[in-house]
Wavefront OBJ file of the C-alpha trace (Angstrom):
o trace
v 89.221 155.725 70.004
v 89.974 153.294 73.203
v 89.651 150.007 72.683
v 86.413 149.667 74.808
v 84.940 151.937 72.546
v 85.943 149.275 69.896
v 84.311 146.366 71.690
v 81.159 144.738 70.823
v 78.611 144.684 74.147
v 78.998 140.858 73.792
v 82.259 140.676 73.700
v 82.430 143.271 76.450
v 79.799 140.658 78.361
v 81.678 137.896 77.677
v 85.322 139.434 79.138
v 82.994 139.970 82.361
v 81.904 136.333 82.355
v 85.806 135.366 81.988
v 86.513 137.499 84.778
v 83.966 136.073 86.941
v 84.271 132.646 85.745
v 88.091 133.142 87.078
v 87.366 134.465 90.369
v 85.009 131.321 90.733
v 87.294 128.969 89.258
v 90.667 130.257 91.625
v 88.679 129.106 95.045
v 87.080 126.073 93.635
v 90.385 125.240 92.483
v 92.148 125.240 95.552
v 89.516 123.558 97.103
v 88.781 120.929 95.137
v 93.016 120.341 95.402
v 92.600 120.031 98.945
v 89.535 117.415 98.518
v 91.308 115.456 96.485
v 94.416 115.375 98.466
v 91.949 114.099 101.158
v 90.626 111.723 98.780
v 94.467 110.580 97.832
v 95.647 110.481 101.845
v 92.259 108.722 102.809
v 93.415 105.911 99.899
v 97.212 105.575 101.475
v 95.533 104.956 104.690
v 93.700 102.201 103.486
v 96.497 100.709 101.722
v 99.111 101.660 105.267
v 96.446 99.342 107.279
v 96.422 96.569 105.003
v 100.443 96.591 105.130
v 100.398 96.893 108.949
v 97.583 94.292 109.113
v 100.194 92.216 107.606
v 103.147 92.821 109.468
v 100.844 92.496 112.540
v 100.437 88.506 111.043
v 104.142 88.886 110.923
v 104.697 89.356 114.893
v 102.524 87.139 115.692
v 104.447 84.213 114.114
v 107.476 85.601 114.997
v 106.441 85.803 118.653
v 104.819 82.023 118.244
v 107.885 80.897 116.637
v 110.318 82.523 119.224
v 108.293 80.588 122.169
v 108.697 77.416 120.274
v 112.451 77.547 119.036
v 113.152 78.851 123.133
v 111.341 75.567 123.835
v 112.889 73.313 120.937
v 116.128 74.310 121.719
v 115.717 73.596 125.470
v 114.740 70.048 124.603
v 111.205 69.574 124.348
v 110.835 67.482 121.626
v 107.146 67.768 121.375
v 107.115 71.741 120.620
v 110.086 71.361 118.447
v 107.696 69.715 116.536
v 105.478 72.467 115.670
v 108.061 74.871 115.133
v 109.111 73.943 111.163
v 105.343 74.356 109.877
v 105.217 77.652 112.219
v 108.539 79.197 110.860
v 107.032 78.001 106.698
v 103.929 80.055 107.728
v 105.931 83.371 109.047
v 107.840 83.071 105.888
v 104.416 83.189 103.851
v 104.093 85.819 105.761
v 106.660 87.866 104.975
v 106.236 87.565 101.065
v 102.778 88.539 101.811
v 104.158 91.593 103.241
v 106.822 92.170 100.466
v 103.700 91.789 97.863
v 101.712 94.500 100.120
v 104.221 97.016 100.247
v 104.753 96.555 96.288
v 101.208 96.785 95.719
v 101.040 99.888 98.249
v 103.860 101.757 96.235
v 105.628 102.037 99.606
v 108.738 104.152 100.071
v 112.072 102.668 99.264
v 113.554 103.300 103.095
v 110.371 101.380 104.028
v 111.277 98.621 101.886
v 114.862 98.934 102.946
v 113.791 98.412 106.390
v 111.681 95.655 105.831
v 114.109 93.600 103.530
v 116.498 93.939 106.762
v 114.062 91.983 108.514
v 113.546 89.375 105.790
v 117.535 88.587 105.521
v 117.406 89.141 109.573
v 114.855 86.365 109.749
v 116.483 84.056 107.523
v 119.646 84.254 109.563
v 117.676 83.467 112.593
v 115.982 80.411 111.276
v 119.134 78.645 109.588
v 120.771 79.286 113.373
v 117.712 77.930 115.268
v 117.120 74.751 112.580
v 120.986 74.185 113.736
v 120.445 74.561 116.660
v 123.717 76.631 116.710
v 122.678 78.953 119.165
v 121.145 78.543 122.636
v 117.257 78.878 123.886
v 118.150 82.194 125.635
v 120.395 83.699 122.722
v 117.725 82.564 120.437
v 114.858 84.526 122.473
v 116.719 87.385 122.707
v 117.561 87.911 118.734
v 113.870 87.177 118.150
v 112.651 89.515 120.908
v 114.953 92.124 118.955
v 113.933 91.209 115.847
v 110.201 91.497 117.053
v 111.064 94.760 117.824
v 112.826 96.136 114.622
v 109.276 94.434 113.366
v 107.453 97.111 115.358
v 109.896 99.706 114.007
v 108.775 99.208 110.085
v 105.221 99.368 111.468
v 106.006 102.511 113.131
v 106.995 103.622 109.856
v 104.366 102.356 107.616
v 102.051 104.471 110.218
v 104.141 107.489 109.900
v 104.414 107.152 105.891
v 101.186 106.659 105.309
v 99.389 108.848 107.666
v 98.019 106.670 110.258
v 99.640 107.940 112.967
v 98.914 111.752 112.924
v 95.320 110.821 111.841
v 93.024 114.194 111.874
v 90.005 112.752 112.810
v 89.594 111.042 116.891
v 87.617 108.649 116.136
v 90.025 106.871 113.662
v 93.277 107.887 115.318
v 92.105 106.078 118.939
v 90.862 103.318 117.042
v 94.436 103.013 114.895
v 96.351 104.204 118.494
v 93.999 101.129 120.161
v 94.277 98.016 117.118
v 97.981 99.116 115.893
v 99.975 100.129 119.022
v 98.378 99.196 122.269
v 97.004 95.761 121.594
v 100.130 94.688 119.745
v 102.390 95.762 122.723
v 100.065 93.747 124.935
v 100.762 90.717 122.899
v 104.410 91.439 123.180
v 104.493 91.385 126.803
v 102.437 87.826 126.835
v 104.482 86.525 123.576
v 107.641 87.401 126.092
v 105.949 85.372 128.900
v 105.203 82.677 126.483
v 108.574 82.078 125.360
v 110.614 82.550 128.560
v 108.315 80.905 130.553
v 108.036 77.970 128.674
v 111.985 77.656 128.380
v 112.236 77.390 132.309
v 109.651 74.881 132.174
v 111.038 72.999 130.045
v 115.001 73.250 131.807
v 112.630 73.134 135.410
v 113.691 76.094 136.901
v 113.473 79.507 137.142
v 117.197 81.387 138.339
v 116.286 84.854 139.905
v 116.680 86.965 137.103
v 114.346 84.946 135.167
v 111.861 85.543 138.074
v 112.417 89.099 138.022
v 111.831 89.404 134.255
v 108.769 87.293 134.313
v 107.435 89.326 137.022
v 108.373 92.914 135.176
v 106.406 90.998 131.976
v 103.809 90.189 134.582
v 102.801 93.583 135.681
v 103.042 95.202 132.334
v 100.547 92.646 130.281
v 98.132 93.927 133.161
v 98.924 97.630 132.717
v 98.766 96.625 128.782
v 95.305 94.322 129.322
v 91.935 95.888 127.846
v 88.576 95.282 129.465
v 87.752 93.142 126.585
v 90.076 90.227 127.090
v 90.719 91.002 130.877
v 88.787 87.880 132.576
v 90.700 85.420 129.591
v 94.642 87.248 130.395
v 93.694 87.316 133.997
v 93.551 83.481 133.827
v 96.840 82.955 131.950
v 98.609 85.405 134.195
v 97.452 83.557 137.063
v 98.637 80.066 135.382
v 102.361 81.596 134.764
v 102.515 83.043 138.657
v 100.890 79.988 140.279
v 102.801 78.004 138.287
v 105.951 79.547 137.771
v 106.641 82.703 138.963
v 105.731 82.329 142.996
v 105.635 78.185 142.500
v 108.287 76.399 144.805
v 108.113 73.194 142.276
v 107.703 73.684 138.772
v 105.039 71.061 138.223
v 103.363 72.485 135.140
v 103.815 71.188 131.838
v 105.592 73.450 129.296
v 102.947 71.884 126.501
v 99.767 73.196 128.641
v 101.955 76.423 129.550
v 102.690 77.393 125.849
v 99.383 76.517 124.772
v 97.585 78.592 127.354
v 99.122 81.635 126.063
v 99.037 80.971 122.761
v 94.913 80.765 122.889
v 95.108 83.481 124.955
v 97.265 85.676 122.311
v 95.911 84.495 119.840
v 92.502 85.713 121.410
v 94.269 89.376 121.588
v 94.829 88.386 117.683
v 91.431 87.586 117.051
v 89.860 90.489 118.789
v 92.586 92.883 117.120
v 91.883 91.624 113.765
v 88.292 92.259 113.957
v 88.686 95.763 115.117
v 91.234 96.460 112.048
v 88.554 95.469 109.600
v 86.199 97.980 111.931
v 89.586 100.378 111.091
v 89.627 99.502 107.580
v 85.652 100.152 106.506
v 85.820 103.245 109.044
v 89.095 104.741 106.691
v 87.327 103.460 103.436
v 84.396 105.118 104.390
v 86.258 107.860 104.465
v 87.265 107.815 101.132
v 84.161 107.566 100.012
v 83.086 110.565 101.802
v 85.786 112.332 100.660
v 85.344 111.733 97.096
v 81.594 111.929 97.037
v 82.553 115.776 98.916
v 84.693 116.757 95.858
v 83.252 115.337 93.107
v 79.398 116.357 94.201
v 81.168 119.879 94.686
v 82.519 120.003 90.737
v 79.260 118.471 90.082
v 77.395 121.859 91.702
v 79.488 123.547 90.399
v 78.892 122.428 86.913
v 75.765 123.004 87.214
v 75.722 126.877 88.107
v 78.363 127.663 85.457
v 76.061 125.975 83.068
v 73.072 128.114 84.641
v 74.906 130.962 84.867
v 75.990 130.777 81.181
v 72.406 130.347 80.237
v 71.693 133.467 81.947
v 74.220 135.758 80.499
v 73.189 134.354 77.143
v 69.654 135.498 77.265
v 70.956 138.611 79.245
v 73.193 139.499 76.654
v 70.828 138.196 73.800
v 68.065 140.642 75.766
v 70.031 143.632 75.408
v 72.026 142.767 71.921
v 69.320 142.325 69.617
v 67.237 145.098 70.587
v 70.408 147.229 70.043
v 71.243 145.859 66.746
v 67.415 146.689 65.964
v 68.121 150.194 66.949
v 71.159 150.403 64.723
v 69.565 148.925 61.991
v 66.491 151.696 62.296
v 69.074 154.276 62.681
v 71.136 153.472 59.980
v 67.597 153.386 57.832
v 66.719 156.727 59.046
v 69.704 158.094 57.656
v 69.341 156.505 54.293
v 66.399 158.170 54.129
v 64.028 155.174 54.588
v 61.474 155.968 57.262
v 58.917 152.844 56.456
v 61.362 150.412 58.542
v 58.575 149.192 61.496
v 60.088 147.609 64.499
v 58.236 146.735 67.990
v 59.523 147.897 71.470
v 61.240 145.697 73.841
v 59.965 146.179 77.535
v 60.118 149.894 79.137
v 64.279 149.165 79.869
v 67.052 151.604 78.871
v 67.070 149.667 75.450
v 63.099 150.023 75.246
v 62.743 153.760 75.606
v 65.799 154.058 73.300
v 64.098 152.047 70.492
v 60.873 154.487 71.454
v 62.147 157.214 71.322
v 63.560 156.254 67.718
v 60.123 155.336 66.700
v 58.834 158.561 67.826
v 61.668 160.212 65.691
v 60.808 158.480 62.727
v 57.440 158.786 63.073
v 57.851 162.755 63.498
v 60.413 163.061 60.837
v 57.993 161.455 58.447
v 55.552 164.068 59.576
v 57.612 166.713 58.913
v 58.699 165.058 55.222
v 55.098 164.946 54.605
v 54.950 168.738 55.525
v 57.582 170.199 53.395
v 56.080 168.032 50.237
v 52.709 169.138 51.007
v 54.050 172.483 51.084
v 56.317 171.802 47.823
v 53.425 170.768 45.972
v 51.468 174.116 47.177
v 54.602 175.898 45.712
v 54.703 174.157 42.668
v 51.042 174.995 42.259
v 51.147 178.482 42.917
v 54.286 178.881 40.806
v 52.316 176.960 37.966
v 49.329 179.547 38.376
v 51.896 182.761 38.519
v 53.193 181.449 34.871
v 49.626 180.938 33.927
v 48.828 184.374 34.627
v 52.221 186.062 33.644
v 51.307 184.194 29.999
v 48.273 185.560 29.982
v 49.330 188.828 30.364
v 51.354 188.964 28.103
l 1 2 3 4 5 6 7 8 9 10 11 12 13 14 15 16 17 18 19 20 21 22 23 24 25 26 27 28 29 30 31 32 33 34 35 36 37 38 39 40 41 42 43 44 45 46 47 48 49 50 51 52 53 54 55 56 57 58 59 60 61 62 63 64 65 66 67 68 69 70 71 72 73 74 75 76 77 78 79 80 81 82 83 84 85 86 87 88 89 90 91 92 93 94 95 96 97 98 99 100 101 102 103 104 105 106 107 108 109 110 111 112 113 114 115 116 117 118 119 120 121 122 123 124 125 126 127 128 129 130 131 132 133 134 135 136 137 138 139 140 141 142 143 144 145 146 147 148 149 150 151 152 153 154 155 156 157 158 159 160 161 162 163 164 165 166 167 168 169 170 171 172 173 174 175 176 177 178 179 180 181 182 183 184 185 186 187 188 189 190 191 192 193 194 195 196 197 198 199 200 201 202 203 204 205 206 207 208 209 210 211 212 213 214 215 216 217 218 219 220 221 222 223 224 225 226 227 228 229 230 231 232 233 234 235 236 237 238 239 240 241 242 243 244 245 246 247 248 249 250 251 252 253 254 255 256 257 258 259 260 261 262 263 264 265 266 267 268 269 270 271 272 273 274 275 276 277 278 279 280 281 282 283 284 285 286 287 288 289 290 291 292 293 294 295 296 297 298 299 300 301 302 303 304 305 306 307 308 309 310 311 312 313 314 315 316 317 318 319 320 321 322 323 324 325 326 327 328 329 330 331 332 333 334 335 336 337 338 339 340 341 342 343 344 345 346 347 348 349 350 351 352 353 354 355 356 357 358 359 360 361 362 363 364 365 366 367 368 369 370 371 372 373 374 375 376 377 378 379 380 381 382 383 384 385 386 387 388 389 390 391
């Protein structure tokens, strides 16, 4: 005997409900993998533009504090001033950063990078609070620094999946707020701090003119429509009254500050489109985890259904059976009283019919044969009667 043969219809039913249940539950698997790996990746976005939000807050002091230190350490007293409180507030900002990146479960080269930059900024400050090292020397380590700056952001993008976003809308609006704008404020923070160190000496050799113009044409390439009519204004300020100006006549004070509203503008407007960045990627996530979990939900739900329906399937077709047994087994002890109803006009139905109509005839027949017993009995009664009375 094979071991179907030894299996129970339920059990039989219930190794096809595994079976399917599997088939179901390989797909959804994989699927619901993929969702939440969308879910997890949609999260690491959100945390990689809080930590480049950050280190954008990081450039921009860095860039303030290089115009002022280029100015400081050219002699002008009164933006020397400023520069202590705006070299406390980029170190606030870099523990801000440190605290983001802990908080973001960054990777360690990531951190390694960005712990360069700390002990590079700390070198730069103690020589610029010196004064150990001149305006130009001091513009160039912060321009580089600035740019090692960009570097970690770069590779928060890349770490975190900003930069090879799937979806356009997102990855134009991270491409827009994360790279464009803050190379745009690189190219005026440059102007800022050069500028206002020729100012301040009151001149401008050749090669300063020639990199001022160079910055010059690329904040224009760099400009948006946005904050076009506000940089066209500054631009014109530093080429009226540096670049093409015979006499420097401008004041390295009104020069400094013009750009600095004017970045800071770029700043202003950036920052508002990262929050439109940040809802847009947290809406995301969101999306992606009502997607998965309202998936497992459904599909809750029809296993649940579709258990329900095997159980009265299997209950339809199991107790009927187990009926028929029961008559059958009855039959063949002999007992043909057992009553039992038919269920439906199925396979099962005419089976359990058909063993009514078996019992009912077999009792007919039992009937028979006793009738005709007793009419034997009878007759052989009356035979003895009459052989008795013979004799």
């Amino acid at each position: 005997m094979s071991l179907l043969h030894r299996l129970s219809l339920a059990q039989k039913f219930l190794i096809q409900g595994f079976v399917a249940f599997v088939m179901v539950a390989i797909p959804t698997g994989l699927y619901m993998r993929l969702a939440l790996e969308d879910v997890a990746q949609a999260k690491r976005q959100v945390q990689g533009g809080k930590v480049v939000s950050e280190i954008n807050r990081v450039v921009q002091y860095s860039q303030t504090h290089r115009g002022l230190s280029a100015s400081a350490l050219s002699g002008n007293e009164k933006l020397a001033q400023r520069r202590p409180a705006m070299a406390q507030s980029l170190a606030q900002a870099i523990d801000k950063v440190d605290q983001e990146l802990k908080a973001a479960k960054a990777p360690q080269q990531i951190a390694a990078l960005w712990t360069e930059r700390r002990q590079e900024w700390v070198a730069l400050e103690q020589g610029v609070a010196s004064k150990q090292i001149p305006a130009a020397e001091s513009t160039r380590r912060h321009t580089d620094m600035i740019a090692r700056q960009f570097l970690v952001s770069e590779a928060v993008m890349d770490g975190f999946g900003l930069s090879l976003d799937a979806r356009l809308d997102t990855h134009m609006l991270t491409q827009a707020v994360l790279v464009k704008a803050m190379i745009l404020t690189e190219y005026m923070g440059q102007m800022r701090a050069r500028g206002a160190a020729f100012i301040t000496v009151g001149s401008l050799p050749p090669e300063g003119r020639a990199a001022m113009q160079g910055l010059h044409r690329q904040a224009l390439q760099a400009a948006s429509q946005k904050q076009r009519e506000q940089i066209d204004r500054t631009l014109k300020m530093a080429e009226d009254g540096l670049i093409n100006a015979q006499e420097i006549t401008i004041a390295a004070e009104a020069y400094f500050d013009e750009f600095t509203r004017t970045i800071d503008g770029i700043y202003e407007f950036n920052s508002q489109a990262t929050q439109v960045l940040a809802g847009a990627l947290q809406d995301r996530v969101v999306q992606a985890q009502w997607l998965a979990f309202g998936t497992l939900g459904l599909l809750a739900l029809f296993v649940a259904g579709a258990s329900a329906m095997v159980f009265v399937f299997v209950r339809s077709i199991t107790v009927p059976m187990r009926e028929a047994v029961t008559l059958a087994h009855a039959v063949a002890a002999g007992d043909l009283t057992t009553e039992m109803h038919v269920y439906g006009t199925n396979e099962t139905g005419q089976l359990i019919k058909s063993l009514i109509e078996m019992q009912q005839k077999l009792g007919g027949v039992v009937n028979h044969v006793r009738q005709g017993s007793q009419a034997v009995a009878t007759a052989s009664i009356q035979i003895a009667q009459g052989n008795h009375d013979l004799a």
